[in-house]
N, C-alpha and C positions, 0 to 999 in steps of 0.2 A: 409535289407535296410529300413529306418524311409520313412515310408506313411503320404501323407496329404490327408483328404478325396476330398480334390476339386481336386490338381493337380494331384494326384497317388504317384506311388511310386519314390521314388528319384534313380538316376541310376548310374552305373560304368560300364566303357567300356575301355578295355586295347589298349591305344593307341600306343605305344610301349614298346620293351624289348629290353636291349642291356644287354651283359655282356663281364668285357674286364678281362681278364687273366692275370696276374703278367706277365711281360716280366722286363726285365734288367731294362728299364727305368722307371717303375712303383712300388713301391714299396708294393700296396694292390688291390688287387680282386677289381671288384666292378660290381654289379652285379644294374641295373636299368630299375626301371617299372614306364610306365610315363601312365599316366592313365587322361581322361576326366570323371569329373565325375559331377551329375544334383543334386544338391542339391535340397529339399524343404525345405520352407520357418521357417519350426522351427530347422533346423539344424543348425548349426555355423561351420565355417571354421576352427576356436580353435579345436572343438570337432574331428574332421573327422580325420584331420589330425593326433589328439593323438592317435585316434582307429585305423590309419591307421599302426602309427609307432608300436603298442602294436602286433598287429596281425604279422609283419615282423619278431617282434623279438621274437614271441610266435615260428617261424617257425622254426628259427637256435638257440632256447634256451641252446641246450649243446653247444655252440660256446661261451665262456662268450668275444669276443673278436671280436666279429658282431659287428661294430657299423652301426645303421639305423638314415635316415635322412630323414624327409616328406617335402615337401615345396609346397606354393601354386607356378605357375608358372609364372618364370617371363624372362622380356628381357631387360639388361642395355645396353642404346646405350650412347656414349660420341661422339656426334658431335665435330666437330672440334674447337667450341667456348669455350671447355670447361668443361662446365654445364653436368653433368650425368644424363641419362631421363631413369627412368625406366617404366617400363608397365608391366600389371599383366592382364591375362587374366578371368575377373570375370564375371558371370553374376547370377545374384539375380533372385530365382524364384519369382515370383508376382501373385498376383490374385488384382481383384477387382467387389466388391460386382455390380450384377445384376441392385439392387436399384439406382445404381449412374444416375443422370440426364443426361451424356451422354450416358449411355444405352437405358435409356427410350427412352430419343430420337429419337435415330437412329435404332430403334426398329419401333417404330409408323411412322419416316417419311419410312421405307421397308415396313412397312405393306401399309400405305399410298399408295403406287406406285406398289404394288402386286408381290417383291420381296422378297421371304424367307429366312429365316435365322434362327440360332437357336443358344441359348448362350451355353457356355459351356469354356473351359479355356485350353489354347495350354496345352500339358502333356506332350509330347517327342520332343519338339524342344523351345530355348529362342528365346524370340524378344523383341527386344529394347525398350520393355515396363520394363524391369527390371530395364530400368533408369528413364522414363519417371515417370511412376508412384511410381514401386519400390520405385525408388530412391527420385524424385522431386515430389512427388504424385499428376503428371499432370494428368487429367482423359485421359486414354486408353485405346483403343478396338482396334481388329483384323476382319478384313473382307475382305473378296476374293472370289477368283472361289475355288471347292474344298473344301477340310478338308484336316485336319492335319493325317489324318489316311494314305491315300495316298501316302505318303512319303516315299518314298523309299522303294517301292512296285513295282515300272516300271510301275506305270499305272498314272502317274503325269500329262501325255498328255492332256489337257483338249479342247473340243471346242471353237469355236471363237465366237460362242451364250454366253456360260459359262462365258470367258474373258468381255465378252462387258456388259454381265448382271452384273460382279463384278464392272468393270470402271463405271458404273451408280448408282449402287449403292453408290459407294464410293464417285459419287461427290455431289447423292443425302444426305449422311448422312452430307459431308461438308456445303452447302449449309445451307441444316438446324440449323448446331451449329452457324452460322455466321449469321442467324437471314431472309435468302432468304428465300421465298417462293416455295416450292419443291415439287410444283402438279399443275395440271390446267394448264400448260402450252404446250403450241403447239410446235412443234419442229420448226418451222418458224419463236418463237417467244423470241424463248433464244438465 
């Protein structure tokens, strides 16, 4: 699997497998593997998908009469108006550079107020940063209780200290981008 040195390695995970049997009403096998998979950002969806069909058919090559089909995934709904709406479920890995001014930022207002933190870039889970910036290159950061290491380990459980220290931070980083003042203040006085 293609590695980026920021976000690691890109990933594939067998989400299911079905295979259905010739019966009467069926005239061919068809044997399907539906798979989630994490791209990094120098891969392409063209590419994956060719390597994915080449590798299928590398598998049943004495069959010359396998036909293989990759597709990204999708869902057509036809409302009752008419109009066909389809959906694809995609998400872009993303990074963005450390330097950005709203890292600095929300950097120096957590140092400011003696709340830690440390940069580094999610690796095994997307967030809607694949659009924000990905996509519309809105500036985007992640900040919580927690790391992303956690994750579905059973130890997710976090304290109500951890909870209340991430909800203050996060309205100190807001606060900050919008030009308030995010120190010096009395709790009696916000």
């Amino acid at each position: 699997m293609p590695t980026d040195y920021s976000l690691g390695t890109s990933s594939l995970k067998i989400k299911d497998v079905r295979y259905l049997g010739a019966t009467s009403l069926e005239k061919q096998k068809e044997f399907r593997v539906v798979v989630d998979r994490m791209f990094v950002p120098e891969e392409n969806i063209e590419g994956v998908l060719k390597k994915a069909k080449t590798i299928a058919k590398n598998i049943y090559k004495a069959d010359s009469e396998i036909r293989v089909n990759t597709a990204l995934a999708r869902t057509s709904v036809k409302p009752m108006s008419g109009a066909q709406i389809v959906t694809e479920k995609k998400f872009k890995a993303w990074k963005m550079e450390s330097n950005e001014p709203l890292v600095l930022e929300s950097q120096e207002v957590l140092r400011d107020n003696h709340i830690n933190s440390s940069l580094g870039y999610w690796k095994k889970i997307v967030t809607e940063g694949s659009y924000t910036f990905g996509e519309y290159k809105i500036p985007t950061i992640g900040f919580g209780a927690g790391s992303e290491d956690i994750i579905g380990t059973g130890q997710e459980v976090l304290s109500l200290k951890d909870i209340e220290k991430a909800v203050l931070g996060q309205a100190l980083i807001v606060q900050r981008s919008i030009g308030m003042p995010a120190f010096g203040w009395r709790e009696d006085e916000i």
